[in-house]
Residue frames as a rotation matrix with the C-alpha (Angstrom) as fourth column:
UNK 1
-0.165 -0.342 0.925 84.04
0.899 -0.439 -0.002 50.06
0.407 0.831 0.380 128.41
UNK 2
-0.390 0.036 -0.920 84.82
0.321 -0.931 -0.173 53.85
-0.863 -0.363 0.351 129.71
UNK 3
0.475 0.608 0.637 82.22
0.844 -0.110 -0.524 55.62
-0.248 0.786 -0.566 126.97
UNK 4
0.842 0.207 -0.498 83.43
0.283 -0.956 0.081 58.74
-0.459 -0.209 -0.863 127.86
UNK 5
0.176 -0.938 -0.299 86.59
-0.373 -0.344 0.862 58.32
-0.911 -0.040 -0.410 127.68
UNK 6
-0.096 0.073 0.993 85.89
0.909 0.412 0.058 56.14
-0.405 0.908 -0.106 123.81
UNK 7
0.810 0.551 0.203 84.55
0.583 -0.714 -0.388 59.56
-0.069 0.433 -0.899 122.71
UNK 8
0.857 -0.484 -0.180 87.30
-0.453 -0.872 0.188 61.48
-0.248 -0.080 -0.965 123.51
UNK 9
-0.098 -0.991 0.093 89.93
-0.291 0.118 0.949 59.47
-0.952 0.066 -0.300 122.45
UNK 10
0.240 0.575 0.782 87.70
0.906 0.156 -0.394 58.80
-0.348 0.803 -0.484 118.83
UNK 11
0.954 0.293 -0.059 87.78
0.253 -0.898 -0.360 62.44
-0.159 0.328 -0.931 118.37
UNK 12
0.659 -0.752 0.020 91.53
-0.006 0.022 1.000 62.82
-0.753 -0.658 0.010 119.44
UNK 13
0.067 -0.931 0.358 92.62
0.187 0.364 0.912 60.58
-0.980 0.006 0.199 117.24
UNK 14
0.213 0.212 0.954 90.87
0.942 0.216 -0.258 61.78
-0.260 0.953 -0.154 114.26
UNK 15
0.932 -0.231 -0.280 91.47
-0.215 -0.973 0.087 65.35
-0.292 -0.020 -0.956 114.82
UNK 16
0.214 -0.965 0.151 95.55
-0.327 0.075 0.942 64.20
-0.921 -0.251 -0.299 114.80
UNK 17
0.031 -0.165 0.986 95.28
0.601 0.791 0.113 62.55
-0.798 0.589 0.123 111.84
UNK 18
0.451 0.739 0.500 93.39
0.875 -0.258 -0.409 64.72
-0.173 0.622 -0.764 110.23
UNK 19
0.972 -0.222 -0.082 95.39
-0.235 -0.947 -0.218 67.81
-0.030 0.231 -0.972 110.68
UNK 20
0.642 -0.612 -0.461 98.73
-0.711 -0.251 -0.657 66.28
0.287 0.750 -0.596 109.95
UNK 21
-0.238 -0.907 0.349 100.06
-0.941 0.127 -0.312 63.87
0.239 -0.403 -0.884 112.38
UNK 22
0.725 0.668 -0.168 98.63
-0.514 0.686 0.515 59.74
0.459 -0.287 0.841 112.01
UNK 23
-0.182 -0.758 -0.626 101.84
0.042 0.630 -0.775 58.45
0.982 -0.167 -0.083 112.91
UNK 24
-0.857 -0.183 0.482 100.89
-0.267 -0.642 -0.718 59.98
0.441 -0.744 0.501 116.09
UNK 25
-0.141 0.990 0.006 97.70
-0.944 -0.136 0.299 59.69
0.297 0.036 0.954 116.09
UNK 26
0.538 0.609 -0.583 97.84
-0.536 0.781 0.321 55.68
0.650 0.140 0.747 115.83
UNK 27
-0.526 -0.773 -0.356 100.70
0.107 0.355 -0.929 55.29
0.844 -0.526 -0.104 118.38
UNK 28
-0.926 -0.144 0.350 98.72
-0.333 -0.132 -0.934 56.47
0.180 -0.981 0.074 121.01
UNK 29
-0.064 0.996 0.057 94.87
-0.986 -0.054 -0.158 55.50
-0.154 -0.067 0.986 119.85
UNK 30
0.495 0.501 -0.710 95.14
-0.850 0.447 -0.277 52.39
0.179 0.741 0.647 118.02
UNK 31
0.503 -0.014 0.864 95.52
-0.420 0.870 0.259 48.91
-0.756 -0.493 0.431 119.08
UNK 32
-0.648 -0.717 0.256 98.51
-0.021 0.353 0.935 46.16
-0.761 0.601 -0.244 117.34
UNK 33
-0.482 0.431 0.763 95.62
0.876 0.268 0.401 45.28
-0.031 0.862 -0.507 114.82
UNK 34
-0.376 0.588 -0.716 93.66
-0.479 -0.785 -0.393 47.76
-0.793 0.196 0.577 113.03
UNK 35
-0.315 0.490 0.813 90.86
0.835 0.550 -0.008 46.57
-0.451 0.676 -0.583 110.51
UNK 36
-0.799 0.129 -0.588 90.48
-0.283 -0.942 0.178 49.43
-0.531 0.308 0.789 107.86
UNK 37
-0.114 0.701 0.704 86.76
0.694 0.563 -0.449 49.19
-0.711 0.438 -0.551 105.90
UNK 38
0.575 0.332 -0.748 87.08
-0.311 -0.757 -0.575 52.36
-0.757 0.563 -0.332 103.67
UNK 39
0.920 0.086 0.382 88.07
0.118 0.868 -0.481 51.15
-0.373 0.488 0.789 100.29
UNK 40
0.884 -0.309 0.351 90.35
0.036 -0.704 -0.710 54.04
0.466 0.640 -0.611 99.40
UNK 41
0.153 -0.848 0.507 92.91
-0.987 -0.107 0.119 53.32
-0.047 -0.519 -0.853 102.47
UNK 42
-0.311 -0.445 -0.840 94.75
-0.433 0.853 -0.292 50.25
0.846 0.273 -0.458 102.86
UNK 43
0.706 0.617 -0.346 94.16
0.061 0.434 0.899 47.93
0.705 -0.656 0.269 105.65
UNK 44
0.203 -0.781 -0.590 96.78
0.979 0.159 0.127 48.21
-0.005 -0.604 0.797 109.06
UNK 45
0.589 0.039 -0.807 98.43
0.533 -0.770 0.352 51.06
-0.607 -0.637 -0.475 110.53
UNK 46
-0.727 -0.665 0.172 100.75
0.459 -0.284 0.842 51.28
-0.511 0.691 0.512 107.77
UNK 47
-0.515 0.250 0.820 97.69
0.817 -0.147 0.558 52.04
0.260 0.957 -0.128 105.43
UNK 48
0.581 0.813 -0.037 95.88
0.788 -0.551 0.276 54.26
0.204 -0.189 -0.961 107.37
UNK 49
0.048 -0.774 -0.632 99.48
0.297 -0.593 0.748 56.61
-0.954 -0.224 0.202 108.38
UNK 50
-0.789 -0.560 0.254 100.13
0.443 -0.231 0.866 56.54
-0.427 0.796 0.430 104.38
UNK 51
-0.115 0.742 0.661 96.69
0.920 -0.172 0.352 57.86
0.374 0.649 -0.663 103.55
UNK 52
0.743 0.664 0.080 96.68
0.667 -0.745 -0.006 60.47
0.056 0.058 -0.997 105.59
UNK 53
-0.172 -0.783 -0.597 99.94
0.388 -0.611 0.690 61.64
-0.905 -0.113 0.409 105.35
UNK 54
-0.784 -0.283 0.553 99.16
0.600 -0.115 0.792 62.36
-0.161 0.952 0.260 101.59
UNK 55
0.318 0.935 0.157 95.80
0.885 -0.352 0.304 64.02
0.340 0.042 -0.940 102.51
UNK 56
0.332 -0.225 -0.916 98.16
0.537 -0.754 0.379 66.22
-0.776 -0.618 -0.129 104.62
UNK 57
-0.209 -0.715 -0.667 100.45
0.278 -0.697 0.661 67.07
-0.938 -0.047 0.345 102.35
UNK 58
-0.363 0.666 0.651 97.47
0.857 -0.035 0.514 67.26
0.365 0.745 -0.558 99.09
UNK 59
0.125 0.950 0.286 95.30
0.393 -0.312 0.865 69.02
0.911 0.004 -0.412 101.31
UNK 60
-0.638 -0.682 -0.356 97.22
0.557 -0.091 -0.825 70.80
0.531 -0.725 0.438 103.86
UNK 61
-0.728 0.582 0.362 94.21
-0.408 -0.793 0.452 73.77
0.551 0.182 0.815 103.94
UNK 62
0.203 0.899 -0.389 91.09
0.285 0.325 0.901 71.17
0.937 -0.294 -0.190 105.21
UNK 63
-0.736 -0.222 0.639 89.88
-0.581 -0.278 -0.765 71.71
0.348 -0.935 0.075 108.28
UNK 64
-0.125 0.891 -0.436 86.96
0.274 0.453 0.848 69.54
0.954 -0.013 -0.300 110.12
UNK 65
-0.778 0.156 0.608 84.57
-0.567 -0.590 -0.575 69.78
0.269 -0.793 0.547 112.89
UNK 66
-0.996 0.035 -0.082 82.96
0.076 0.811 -0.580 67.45
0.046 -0.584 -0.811 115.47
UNK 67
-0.363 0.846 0.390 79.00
-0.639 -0.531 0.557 68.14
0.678 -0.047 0.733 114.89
UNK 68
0.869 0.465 0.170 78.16
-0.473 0.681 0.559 64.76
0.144 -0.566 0.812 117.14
UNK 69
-0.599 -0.800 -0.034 79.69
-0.724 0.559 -0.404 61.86
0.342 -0.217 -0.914 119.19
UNK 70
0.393 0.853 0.343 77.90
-0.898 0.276 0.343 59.04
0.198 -0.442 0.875 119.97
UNK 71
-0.526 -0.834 -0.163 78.85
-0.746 0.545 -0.383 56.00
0.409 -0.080 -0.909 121.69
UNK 72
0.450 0.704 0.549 77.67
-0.874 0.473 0.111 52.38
-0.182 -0.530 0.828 122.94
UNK 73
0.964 -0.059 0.259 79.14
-0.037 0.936 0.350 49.40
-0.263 -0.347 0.900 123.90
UNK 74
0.280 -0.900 0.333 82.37
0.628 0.434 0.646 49.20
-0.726 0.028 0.687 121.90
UNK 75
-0.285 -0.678 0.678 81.99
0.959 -0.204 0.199 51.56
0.004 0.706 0.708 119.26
UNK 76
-0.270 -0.344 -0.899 82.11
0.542 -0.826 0.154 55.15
-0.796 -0.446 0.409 118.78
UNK 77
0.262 0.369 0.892 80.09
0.964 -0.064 -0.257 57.20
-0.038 0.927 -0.372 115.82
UNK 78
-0.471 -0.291 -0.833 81.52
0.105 -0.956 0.275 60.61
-0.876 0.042 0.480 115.09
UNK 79
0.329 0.639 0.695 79.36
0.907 -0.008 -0.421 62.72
-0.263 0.769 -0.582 112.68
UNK 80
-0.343 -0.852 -0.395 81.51
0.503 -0.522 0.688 65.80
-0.793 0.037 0.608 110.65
UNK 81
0.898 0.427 0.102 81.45
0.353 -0.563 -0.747 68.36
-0.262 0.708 -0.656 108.86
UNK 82
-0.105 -0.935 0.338 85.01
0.753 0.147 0.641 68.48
-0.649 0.322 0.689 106.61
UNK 83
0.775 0.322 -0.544 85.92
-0.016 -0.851 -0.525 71.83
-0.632 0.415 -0.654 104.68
UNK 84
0.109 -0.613 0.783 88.29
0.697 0.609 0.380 70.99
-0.709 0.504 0.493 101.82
UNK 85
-0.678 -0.045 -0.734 89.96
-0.074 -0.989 0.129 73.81
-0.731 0.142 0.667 99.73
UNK 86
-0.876 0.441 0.195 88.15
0.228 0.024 0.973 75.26
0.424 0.897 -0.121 97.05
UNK 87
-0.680 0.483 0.551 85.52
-0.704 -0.221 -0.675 75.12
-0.205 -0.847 0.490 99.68
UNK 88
0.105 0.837 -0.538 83.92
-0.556 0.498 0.666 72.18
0.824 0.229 0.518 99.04
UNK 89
-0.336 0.085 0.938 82.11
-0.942 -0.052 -0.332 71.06
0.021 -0.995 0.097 102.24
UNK 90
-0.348 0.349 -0.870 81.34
-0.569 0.659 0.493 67.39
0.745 0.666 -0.031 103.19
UNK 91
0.646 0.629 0.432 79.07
-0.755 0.449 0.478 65.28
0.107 -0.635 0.765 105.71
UNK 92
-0.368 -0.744 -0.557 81.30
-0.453 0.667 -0.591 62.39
0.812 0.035 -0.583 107.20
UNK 93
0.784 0.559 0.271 79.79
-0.593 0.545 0.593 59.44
0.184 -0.626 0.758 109.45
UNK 94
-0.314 -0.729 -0.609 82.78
-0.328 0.685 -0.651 57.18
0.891 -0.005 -0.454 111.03
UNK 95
0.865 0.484 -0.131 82.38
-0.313 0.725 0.614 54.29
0.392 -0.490 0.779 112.83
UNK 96
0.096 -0.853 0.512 84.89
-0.687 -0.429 -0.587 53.37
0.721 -0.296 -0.627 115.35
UNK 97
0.787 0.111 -0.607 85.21
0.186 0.895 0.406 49.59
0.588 -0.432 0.684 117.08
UNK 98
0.212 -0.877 0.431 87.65
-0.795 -0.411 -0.445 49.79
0.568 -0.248 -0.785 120.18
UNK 99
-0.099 -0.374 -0.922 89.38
0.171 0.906 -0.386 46.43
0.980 -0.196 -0.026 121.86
UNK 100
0.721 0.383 -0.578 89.27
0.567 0.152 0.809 45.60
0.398 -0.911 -0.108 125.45
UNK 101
0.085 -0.944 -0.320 92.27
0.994 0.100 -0.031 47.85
0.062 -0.315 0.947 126.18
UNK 102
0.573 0.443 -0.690 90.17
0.322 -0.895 -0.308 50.90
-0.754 -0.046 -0.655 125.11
UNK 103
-0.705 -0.649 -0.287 92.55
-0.183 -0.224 0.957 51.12
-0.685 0.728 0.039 121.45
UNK 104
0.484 0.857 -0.178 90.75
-0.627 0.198 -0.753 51.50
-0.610 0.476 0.634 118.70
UNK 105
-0.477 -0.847 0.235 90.79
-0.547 0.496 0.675 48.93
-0.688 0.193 -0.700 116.17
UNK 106
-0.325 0.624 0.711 88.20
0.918 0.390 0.078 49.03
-0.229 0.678 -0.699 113.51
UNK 107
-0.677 0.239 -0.696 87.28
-0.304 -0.952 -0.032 52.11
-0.670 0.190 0.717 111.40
UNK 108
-0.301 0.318 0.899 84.17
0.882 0.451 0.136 52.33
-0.363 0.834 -0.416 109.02
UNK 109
-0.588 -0.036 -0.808 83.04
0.064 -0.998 -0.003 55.63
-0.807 -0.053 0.589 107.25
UNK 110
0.068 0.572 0.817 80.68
0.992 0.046 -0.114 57.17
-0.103 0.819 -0.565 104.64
UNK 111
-0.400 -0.398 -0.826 81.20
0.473 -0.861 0.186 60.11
-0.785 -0.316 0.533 103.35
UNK 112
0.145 0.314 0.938 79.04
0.908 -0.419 0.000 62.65
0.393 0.852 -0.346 100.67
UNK 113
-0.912 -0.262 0.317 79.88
0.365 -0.870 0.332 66.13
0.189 0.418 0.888 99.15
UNK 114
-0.073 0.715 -0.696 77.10
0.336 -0.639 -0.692 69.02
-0.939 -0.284 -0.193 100.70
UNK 115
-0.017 0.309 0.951 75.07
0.999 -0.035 0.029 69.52
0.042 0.950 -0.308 97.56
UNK 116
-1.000 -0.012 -0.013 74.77
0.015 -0.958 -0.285 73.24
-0.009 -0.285 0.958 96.77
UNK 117
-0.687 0.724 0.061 71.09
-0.657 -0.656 0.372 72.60
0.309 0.215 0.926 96.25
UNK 118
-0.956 0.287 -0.063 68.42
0.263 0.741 -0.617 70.45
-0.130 -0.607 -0.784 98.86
UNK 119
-0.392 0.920 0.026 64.60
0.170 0.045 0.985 69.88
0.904 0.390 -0.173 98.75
UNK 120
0.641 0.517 -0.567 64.88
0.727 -0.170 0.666 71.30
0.248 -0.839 -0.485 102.34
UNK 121
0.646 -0.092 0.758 65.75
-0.130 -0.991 -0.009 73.84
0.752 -0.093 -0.653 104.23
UNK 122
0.851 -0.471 0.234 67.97
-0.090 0.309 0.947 71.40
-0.518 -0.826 0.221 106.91
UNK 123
-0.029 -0.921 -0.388 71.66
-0.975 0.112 -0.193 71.50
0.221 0.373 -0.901 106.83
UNK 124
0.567 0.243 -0.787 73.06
-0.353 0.935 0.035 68.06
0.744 0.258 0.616 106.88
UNK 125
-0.594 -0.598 -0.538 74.82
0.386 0.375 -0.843 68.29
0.706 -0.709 0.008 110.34
């Protein structure tokens, strides 16, 4: 497994998605199978293109940003910070399984809303 090159094609492909283009995005990242584990997208490339085309064209305004990258062995953890209009700001953790071909092909993700008020003084990225 090329780590480096997992990281940077993790980031790639979520950036692409994310800002308007998964058709794209999964043509060049993503392997024939894709296993999807968030509940809210379908499973397969079909479900994961139709979810975020509608995030695009809901939520044309978001923007995100790469606060970490971590890799090992096969998968790939990306840790975000997502700005969504209105400004509400959220903390995203995605998990990111890639096949022997270097395609990804497993996504997993958690995702919570930056509280306006914390019992510390640390941000959450």
């Amino acid at each position: 497994m090329n780590l480096k090159q997992n990281k940077e094609n993790a980031m790639a492909f979520y950036r692409m998605a994310y800002e308007g283009n998964p058709a794209e995005a999964v043509e060049k990242y993503v392997g024939k199978d894709y296993i999807q584990h968030n509940p809210d997208v379908s499973d397969g490339r079909a479900g994961f293109i139709a979810y975020f085309e509608r995030m695009q064209a809901e939520y044309p305004e978001k923007s995100i940003d790469f606060v970490r990258c971590i890799a090992e062995g096969d998968l790939v953890a990306l840790h975000s910070h997502q700005i969504w209009p209105g400004k509400e700001e959220y903390i995203t953790m995605d998990f990111f399984r890639f096949d022997g071909d270097g395609k990804i092909c497993e996504h997993w993700d958690a995702i919570q809303k930056i509280p306006e008020k914390s019992a510390n003084p640390n941000t959450m990225y």
